[in-house]
SETI-170256 format. One line per 3 residues: number of its first residue (from 1); for each residue x, y, z of N, C-alpha, C. Coordinates in steps of 0.2 Angstrom, whole numbers, always signed. Layout:
! SETI-170256
NUM = X:Y:Z:X:Y:Z:X:Y:Z  ...
This chain:
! SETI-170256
1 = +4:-6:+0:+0:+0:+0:+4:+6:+0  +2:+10:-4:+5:+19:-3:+1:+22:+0  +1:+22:+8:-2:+25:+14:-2:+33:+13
4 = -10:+38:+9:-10:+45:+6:-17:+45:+8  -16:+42:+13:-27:+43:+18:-30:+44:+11  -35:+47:+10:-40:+45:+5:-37:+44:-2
7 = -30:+46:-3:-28:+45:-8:-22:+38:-9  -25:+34:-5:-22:+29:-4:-22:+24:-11  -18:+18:-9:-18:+15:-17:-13:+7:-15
10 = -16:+3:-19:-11:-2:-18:-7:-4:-25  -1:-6:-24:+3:-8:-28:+3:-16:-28  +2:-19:-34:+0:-27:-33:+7:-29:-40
13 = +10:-35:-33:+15:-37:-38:+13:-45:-40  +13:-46:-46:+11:-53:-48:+16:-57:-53  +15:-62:-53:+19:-66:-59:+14:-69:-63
16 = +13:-66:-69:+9:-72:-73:+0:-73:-71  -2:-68:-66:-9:-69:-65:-14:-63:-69  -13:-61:-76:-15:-57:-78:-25:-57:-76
19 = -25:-62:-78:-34:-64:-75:-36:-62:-70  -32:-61:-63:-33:-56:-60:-35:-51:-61  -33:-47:-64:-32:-39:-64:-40:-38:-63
22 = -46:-41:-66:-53:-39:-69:-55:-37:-59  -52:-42:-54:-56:-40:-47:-51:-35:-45  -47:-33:-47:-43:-28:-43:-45:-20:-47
25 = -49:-22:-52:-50:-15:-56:-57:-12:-52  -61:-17:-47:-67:-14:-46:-67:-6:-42  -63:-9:-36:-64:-4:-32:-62:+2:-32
28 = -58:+5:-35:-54:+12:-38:-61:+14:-46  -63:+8:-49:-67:+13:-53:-74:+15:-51  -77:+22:-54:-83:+24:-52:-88:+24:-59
31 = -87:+25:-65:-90:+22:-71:-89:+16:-74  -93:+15:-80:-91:+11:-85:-87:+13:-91  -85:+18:-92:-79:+18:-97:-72:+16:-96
34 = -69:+15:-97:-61:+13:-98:-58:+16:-102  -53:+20:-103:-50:+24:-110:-43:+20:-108  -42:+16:-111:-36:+12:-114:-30:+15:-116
37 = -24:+19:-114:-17:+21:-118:-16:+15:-118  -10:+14:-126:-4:+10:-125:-1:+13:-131  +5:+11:-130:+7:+10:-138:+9:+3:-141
40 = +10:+6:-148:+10:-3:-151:+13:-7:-149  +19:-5:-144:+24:-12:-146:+21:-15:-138  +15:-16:-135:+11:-18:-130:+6:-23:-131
43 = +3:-24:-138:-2:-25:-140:-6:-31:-136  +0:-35:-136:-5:-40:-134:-6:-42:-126  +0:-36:-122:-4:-36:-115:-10:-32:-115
46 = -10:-28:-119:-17:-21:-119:-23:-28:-120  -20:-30:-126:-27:-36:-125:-30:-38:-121  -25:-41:-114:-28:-46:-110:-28:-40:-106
49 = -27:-35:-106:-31:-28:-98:-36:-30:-102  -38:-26:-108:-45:-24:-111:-50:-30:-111  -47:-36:-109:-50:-43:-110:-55:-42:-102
52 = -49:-42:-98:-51:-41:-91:-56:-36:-88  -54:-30:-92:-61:-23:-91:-67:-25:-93  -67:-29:-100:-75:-29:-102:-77:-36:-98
55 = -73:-39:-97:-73:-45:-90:-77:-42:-84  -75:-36:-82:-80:-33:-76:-85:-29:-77  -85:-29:-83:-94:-28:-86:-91:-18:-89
58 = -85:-16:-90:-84:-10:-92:-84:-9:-101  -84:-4:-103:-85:-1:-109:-77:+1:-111  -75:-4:-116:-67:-1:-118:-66:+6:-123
61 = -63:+9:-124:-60:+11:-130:-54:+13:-129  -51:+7:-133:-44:+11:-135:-42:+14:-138  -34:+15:-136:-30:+22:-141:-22:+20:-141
64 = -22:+21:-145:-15:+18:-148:-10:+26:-150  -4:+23:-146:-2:+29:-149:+9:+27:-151  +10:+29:-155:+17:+26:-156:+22:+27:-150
67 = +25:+22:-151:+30:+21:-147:+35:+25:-146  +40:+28:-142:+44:+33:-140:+43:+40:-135  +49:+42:-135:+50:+50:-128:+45:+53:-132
70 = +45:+53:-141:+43:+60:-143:+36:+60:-142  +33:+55:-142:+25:+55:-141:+25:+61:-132  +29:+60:-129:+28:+62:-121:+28:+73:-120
73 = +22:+75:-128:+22:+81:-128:+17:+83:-128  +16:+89:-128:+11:+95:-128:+6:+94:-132  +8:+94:-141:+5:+87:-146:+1:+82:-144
76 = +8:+78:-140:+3:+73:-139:-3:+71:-134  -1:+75:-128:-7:+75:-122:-12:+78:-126  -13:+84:-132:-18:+86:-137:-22:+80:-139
79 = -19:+75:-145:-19:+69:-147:-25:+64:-141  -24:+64:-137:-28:+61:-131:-33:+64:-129  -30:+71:-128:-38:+72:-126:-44:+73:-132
82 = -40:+73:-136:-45:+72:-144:-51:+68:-142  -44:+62:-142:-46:+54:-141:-53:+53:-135  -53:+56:-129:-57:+58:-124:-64:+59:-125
85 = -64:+65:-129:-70:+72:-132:-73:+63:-133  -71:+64:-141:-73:+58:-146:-76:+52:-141  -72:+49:-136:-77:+44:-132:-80:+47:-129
88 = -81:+52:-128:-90:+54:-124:-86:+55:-115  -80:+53:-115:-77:+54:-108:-79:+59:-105  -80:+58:-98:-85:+62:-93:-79:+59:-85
91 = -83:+62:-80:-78:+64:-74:-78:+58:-70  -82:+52:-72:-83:+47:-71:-78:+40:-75  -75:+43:-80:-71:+40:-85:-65:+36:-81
94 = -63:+30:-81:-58:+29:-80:-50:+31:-84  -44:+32:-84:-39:+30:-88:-36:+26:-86  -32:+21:-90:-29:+15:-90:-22:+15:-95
97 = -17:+17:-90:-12:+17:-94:-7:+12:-93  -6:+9:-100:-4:+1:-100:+3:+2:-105  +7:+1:-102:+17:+3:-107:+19:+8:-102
100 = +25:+8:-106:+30:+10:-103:+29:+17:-97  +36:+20:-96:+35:+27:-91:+31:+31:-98  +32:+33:-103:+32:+36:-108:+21:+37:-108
103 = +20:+32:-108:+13:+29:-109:+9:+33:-102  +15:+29:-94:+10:+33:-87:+11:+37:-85  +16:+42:-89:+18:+50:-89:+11:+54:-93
106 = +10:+52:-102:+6:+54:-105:+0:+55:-102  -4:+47:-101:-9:+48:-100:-10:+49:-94  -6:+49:-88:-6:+52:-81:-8:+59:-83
109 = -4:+62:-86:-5:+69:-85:-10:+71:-89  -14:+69:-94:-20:+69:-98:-26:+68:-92  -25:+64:-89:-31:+62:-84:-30:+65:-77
112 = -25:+70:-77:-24:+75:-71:-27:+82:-73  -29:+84:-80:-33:+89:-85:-37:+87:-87  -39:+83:-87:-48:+83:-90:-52:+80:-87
115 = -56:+86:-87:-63:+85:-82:-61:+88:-74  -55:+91:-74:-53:+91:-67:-51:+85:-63  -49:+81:-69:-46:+74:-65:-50:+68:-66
118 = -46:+62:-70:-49:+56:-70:-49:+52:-63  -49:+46:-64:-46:+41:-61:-42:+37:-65  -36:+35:-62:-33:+32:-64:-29:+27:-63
121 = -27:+20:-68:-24:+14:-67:-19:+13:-70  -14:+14:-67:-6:+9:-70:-5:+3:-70  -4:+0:-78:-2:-8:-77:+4:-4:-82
124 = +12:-5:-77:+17:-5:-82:+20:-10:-86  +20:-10:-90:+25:-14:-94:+33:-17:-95  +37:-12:-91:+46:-10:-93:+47:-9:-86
127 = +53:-11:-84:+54:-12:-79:+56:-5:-75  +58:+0:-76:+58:+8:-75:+51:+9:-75  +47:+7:-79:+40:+9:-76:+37:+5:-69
130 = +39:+1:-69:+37:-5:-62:+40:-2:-55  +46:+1:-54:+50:+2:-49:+50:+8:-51  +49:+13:-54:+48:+22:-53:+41:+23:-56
133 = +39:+24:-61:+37:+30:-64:+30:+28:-62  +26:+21:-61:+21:+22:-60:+17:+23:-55  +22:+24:-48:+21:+23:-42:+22:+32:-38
136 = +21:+35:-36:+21:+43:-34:+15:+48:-36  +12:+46:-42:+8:+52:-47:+11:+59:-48  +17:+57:-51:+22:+63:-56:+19:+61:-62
139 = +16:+65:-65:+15:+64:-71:+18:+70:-76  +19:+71:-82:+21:+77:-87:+23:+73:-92  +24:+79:-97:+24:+81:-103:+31:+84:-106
142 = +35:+83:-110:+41:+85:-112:+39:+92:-114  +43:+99:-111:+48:+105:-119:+52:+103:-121  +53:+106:-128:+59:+104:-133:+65:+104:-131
145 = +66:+109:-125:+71:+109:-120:+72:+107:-115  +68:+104:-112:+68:+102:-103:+64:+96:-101  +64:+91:-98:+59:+85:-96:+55:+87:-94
148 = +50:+84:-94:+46:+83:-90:+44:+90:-85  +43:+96:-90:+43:+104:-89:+35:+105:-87  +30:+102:-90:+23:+102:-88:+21:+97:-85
151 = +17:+98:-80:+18:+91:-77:+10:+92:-70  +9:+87:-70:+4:+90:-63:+9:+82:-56  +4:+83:-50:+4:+79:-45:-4:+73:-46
154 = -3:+69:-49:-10:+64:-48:-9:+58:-49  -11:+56:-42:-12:+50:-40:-17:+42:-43  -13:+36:-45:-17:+34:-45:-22:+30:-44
157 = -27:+26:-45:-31:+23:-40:-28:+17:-38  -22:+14:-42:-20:+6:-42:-15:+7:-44  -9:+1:-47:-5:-1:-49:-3:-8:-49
160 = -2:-9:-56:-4:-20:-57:+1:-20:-60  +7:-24:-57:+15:-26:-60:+14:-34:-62  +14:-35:-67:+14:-42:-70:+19:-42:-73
163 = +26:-48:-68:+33:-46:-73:+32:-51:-76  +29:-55:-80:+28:-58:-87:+30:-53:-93  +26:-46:-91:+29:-41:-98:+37:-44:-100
166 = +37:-45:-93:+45:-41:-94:+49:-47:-100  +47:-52:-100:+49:-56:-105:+50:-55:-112  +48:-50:-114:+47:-49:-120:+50:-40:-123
169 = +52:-38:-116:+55:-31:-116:+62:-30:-119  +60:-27:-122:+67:-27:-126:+73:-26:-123  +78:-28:-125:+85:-27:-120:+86:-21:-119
172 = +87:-16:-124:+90:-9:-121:+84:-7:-116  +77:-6:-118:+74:-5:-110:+73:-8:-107  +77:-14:-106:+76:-21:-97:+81:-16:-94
175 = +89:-15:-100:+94:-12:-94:+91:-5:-93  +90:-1:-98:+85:+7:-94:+82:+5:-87  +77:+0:-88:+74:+0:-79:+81:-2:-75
178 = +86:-4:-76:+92:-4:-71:+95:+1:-69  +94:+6:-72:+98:+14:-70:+94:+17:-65  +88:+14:-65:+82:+17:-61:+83:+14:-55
181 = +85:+4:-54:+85:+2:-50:+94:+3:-45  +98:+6:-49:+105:+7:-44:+102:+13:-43  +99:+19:-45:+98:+25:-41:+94:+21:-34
184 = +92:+18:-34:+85:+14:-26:+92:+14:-21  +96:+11:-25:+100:+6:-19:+109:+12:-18  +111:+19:-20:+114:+21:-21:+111:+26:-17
187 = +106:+27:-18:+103:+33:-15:+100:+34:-9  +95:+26:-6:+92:+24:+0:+93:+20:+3  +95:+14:+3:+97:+6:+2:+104:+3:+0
190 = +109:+3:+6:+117:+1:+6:+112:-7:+3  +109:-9:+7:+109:-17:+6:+106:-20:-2  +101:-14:-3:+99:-15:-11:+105:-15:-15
193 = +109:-12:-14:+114:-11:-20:+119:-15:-19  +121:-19:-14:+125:-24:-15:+122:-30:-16  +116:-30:-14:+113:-37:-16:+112:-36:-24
196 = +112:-32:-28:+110:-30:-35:+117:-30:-36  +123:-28:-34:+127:-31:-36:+130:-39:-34  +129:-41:-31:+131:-49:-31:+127:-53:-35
199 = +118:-51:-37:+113:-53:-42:+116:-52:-48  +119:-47:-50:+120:-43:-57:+119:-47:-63  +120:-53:-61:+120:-59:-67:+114:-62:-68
202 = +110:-63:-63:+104:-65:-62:+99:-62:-64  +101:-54:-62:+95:-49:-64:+96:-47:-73  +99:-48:-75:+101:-45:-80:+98:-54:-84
205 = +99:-60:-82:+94:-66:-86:+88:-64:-85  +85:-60:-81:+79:-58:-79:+76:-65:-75  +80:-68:-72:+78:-75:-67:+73:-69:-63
208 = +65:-76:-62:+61:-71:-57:+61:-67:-50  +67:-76:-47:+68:-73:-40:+70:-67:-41  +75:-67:-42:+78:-61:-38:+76:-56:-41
211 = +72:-55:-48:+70:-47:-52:+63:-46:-46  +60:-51:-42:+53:-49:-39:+57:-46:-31  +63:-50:-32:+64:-47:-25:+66:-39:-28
214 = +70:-38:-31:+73:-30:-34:+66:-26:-34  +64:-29:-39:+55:-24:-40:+53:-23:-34  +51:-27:-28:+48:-26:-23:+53:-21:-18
217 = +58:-21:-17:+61:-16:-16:+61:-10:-17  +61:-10:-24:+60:-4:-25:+54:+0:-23  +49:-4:-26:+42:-1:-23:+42:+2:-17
220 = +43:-2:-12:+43:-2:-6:+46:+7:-3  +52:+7:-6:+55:+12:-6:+54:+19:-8  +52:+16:-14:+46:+21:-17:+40:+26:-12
223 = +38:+20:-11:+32:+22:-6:+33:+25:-2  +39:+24:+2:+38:+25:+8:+41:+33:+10  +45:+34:+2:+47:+41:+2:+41:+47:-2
226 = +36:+43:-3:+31:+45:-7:+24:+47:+0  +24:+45:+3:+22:+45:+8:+23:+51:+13  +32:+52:+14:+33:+57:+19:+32:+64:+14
229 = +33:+63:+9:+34:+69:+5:+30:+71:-3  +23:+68:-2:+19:+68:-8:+21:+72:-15  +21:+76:-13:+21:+83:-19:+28:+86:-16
232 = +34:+81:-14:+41:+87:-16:+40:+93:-13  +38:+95:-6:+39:+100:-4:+43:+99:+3  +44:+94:+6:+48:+94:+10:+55:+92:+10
235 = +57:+89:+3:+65:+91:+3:+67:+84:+4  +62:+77:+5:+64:+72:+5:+61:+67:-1  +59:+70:-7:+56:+66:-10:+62:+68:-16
238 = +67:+71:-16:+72:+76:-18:+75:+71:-19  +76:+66:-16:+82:+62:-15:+82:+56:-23  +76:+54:-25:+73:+50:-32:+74:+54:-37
241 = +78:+57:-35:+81:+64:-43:+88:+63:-43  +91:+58:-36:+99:+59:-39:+101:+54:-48  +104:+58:-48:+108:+57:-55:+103:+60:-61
244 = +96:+64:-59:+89:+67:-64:+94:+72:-65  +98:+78:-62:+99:+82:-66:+102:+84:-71  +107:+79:-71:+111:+77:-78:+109:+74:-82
247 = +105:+70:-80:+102:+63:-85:+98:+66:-90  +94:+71:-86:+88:+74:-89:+93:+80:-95  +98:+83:-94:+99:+85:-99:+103:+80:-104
250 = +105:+75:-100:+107:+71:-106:+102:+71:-112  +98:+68:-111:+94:+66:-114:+90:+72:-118  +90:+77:-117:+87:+83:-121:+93:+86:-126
253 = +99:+84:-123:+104:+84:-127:+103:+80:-134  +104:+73:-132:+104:+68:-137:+99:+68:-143  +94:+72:-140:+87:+70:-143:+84:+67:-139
256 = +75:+68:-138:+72:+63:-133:+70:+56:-137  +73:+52:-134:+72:+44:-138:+78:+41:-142  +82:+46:-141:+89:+45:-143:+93:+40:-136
259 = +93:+42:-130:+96:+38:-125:+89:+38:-121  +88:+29:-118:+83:+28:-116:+84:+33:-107  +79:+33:-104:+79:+38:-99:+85:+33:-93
262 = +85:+26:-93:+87:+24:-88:+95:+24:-90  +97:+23:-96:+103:+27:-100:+106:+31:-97  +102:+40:-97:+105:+44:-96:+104:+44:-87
265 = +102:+43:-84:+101:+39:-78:+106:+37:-75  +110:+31:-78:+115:+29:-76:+122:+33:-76  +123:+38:-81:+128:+39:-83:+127:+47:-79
268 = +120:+49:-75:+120:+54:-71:+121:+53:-68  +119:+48:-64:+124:+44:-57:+129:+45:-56  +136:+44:-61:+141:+44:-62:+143:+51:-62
271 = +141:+54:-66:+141:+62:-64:+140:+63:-58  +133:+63:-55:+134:+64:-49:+139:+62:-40  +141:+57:-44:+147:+54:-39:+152:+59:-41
274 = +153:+60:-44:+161:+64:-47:+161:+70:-44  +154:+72:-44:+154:+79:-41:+153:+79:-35  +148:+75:-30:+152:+73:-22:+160:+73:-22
277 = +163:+67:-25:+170:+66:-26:+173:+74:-25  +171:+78:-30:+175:+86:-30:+173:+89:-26  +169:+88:-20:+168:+92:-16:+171:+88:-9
280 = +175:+82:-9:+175:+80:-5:+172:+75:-1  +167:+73:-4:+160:+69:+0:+160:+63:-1  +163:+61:-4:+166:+51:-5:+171:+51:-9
283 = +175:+45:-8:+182:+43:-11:+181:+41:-18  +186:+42:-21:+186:+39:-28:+185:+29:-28  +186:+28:-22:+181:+18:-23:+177:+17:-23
286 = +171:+25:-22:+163:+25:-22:+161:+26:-29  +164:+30:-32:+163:+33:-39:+166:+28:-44  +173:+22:-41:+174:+19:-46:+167:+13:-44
289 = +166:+11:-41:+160:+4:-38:+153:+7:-42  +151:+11:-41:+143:+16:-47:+145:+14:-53  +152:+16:-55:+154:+16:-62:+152:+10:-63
292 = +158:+2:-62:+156:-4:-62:+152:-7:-63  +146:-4:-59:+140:-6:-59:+135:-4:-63  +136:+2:-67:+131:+5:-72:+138:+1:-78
295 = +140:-1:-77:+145:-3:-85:+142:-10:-83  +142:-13:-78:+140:-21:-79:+133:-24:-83  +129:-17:-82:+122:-17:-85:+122:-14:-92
298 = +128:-12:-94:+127:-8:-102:+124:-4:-102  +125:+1:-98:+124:+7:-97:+128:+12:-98  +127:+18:-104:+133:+22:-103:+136:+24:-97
301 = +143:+21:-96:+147:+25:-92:+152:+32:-93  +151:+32:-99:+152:+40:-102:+146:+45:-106  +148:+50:-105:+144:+54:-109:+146:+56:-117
304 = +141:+59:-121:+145:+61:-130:+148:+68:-127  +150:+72:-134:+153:+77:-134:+147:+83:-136  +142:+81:-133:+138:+88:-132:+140:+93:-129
307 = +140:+99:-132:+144:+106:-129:+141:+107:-121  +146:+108:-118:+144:+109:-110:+139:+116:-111  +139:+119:-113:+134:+125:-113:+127:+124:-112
310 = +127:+118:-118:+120:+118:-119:+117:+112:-116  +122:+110:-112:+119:+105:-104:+118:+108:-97  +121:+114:-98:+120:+119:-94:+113:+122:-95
313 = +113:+126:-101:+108:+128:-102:+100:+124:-99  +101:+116:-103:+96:+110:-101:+96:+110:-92  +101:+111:-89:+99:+110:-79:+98:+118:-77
316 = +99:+124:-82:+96:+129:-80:+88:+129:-78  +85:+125:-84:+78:+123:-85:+75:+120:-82  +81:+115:-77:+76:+108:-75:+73:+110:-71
319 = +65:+108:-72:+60:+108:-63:+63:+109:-56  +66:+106:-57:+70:+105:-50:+75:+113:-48  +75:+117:-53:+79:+121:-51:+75:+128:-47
322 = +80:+132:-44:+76:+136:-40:+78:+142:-41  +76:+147:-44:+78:+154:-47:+83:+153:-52  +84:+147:-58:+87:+146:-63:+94:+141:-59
325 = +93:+141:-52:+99:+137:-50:+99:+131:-49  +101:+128:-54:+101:+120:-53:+103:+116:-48  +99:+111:-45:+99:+108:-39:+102:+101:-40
328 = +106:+100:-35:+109:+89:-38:+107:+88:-29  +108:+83:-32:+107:+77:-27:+114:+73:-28  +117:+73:-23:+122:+67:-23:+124:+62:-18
331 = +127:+57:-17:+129:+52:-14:+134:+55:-8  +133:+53:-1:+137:+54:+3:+141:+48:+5  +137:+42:+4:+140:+36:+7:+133:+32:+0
334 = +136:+25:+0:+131:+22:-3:+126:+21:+3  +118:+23:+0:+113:+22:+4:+112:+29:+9  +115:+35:+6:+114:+40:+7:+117:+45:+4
337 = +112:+53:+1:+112:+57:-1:+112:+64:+1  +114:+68:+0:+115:+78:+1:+112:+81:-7  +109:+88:-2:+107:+93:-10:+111:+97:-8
340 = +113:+98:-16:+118:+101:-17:+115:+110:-21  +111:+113:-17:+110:+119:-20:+115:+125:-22  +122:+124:-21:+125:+131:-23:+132:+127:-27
343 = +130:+124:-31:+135:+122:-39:+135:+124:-44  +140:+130:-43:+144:+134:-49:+144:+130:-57  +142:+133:-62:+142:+131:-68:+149:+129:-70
346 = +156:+131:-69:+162:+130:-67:+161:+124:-65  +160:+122:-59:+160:+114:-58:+156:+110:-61  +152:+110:-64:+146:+106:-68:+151:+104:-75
349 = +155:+110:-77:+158:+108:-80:+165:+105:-80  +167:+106:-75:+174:+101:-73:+170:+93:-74  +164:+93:-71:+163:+85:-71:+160:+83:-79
352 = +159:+86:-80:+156:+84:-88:+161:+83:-93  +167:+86:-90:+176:+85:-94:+175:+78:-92  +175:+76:-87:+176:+69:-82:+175:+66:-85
355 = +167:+64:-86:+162:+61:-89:+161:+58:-95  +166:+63:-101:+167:+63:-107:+170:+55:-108  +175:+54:-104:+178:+48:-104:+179:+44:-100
358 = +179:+38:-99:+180:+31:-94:+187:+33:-91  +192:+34:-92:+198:+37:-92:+198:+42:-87  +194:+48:-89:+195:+54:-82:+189:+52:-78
361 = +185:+48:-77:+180:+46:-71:+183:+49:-64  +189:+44:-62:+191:+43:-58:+200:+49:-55  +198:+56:-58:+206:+59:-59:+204:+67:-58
364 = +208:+67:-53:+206:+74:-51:+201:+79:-46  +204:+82:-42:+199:+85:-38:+199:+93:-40  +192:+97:-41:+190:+102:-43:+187:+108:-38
367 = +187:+113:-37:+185:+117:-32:+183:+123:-35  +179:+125:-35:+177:+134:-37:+180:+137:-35
């Protein structure tokens, strides 16, 4: 359970009981409609939700929308709401967003604006969706420049984790949910991240054990910092952002859908380690062990040669920032984090020299 008194919610982790899902959808809905997100490359989980809704005596309509970051715009939450009008959607309307973070960012934030708020159901697909995105009600929308710049706080009614998806998830996004899972255990959890390292073989064949015990941690973790700090205003839900403020320009940089989000993720982490390291806050054994660990998953451990400028420009932007001043999160110790509010663009950029190559990771202390 994500214990939010009347906004409370449960999170259901299953293997393979898709049949379920029809009793677990009663008590969060209040109509008969269902409005269906996915995109294609889900099709035939959407079939067996949509099986399951008109199983509880609900009225489907689906909506298909193409796969990728670029669908997660301004455009596209238009495109939905189109989709909405057209089904007769009313304040009683369920949404049901079934894929990736891409799919329960969209249609989250689609169903946080129409009508003054649907209801809404997360069945992720990806394993980044299972362990982050689906569980807090962050939802948004990309600008050309910045992540996830539009965005509301809405909760959803549920959450159905069937890692059967995951069977069939393509490799670059299994390891994308991995960048997601070292920030759990780098960030909150000394014991996660060493169990994730000892598993690292296991989790990466996607053996059940241990990916249900990963998952479930995660969640847990999730909740429990989603709980003290709903909507990010007391400074401890800050801490699920380490390695976001690099990442997020990464990825703005590259193009969005050029590196998958748990990509840049990974390789912010590493940034973010570097720059504790330059202020003194962990040794270079902490920054080489992160590194290790995002490289044993196939994660970049480097970044390209995007002009520092315009990755500064990108963390000038980020939501996170506070009068244009970009805010990090970094590592103090594995399994614990500091915010770092007064970092000089000067330093941002000593580490993104660092970062450039596998080679200066680990070389050099820097001071403003």
């Amino acid at each position: 359970m994500v214990d939010l008194g009347p906004r409370s919610y449960a999170v259901v982790l299953a293997a393979n009981e898709r049949p379920a899902l029809a009793s677990f959808l009663q008590p969060p809905i209040m109509g008969r409609l269902a409005f269906v997100v996915a995109d294609r490359n889900v099709l035939p989980w959407t079939d067996n939700v949509i099986a399951s809704l008109e199983q509880a005596g609900f009225r489907v309509q689906r909506f298909e929308i193409e796969p990728g970051e670029q669908q997660k715009s301004w455009r596209g939450a238009e495109r939905v709401l189109d989709g909405l009008v057209d089904a007769g959607a009313d304040r009683t309307t369920t949404m049901v967003a079934v894929g990736g973070g891409v799919v329960g960012d969209l249609a989250g934030f689609v169903a946080s604006i129409y009508a003054r708020g649907l209801a809404l159901l997360m069945v992720p697909t990806t394993l980044l969706a299972m362990v982050d995105s689906s569980i807090g009600g962050k939802v948004a929308v990309n600008h050309l420049r910045a992540k996830n710049l539009f965005g509301s706080f809405h909760q959803p009614r549920g959450v159905w984790i069937d890692i059967q998806t995951l069977d069939t998830l393509p490799d670059k996004e299994y390891r994308s949910g991995l960048g997601e899972v070292i920030k759990y255990g780098l960030a909150l959890d000394a014991d996660l991240f060493t169990n994730v390292e000892k598993q690292a073989a296991a989790i990466l064949e996607r053996e059940p054990g241990p990916l249900l015990a990963v998952i479930e941690a995660c969640c847990r973790l999730k909740a429990r910092i989603v709980e003290q700090d709903e909507r990010d205003e007391k400074g401890l839900r800050a801490v699920l952002n380490l390695g976001h403020t690099f990442g997020h320009a990464f990825e703005a940089a590259a193009g969005y859908g050029t590196w998958a989000h748990g990509e840049a993720v990974g390789a912010g982490l590493i940034c973010a380690c570097c720059l504790a390291q330059d202020r003194g806050l962990v040794t270079r054994e902490l920054v080489d062990r992160v590194r290790d660990l995002v490289g044993r998953f196939g994660l970049p451990t480097a970044i390209e040669s995007w002009p520092g400028e315009d990755l500064l420009a990108a963390m000038h932007l980020d939501k996170k920032a506070a009068g244009s001043q970009p805010r990090f999160i970094v590592p103090t110790a594995i399994g614990r984090t500091k915010i770092l509010d007064d970092v000089s663009d000067p330093e941002v950029l000593h580490v993104l020299e660092r970062c450039r190559s596998t080679a200066r990771l680990s070389t050099g202390v820097h001071r403003d």
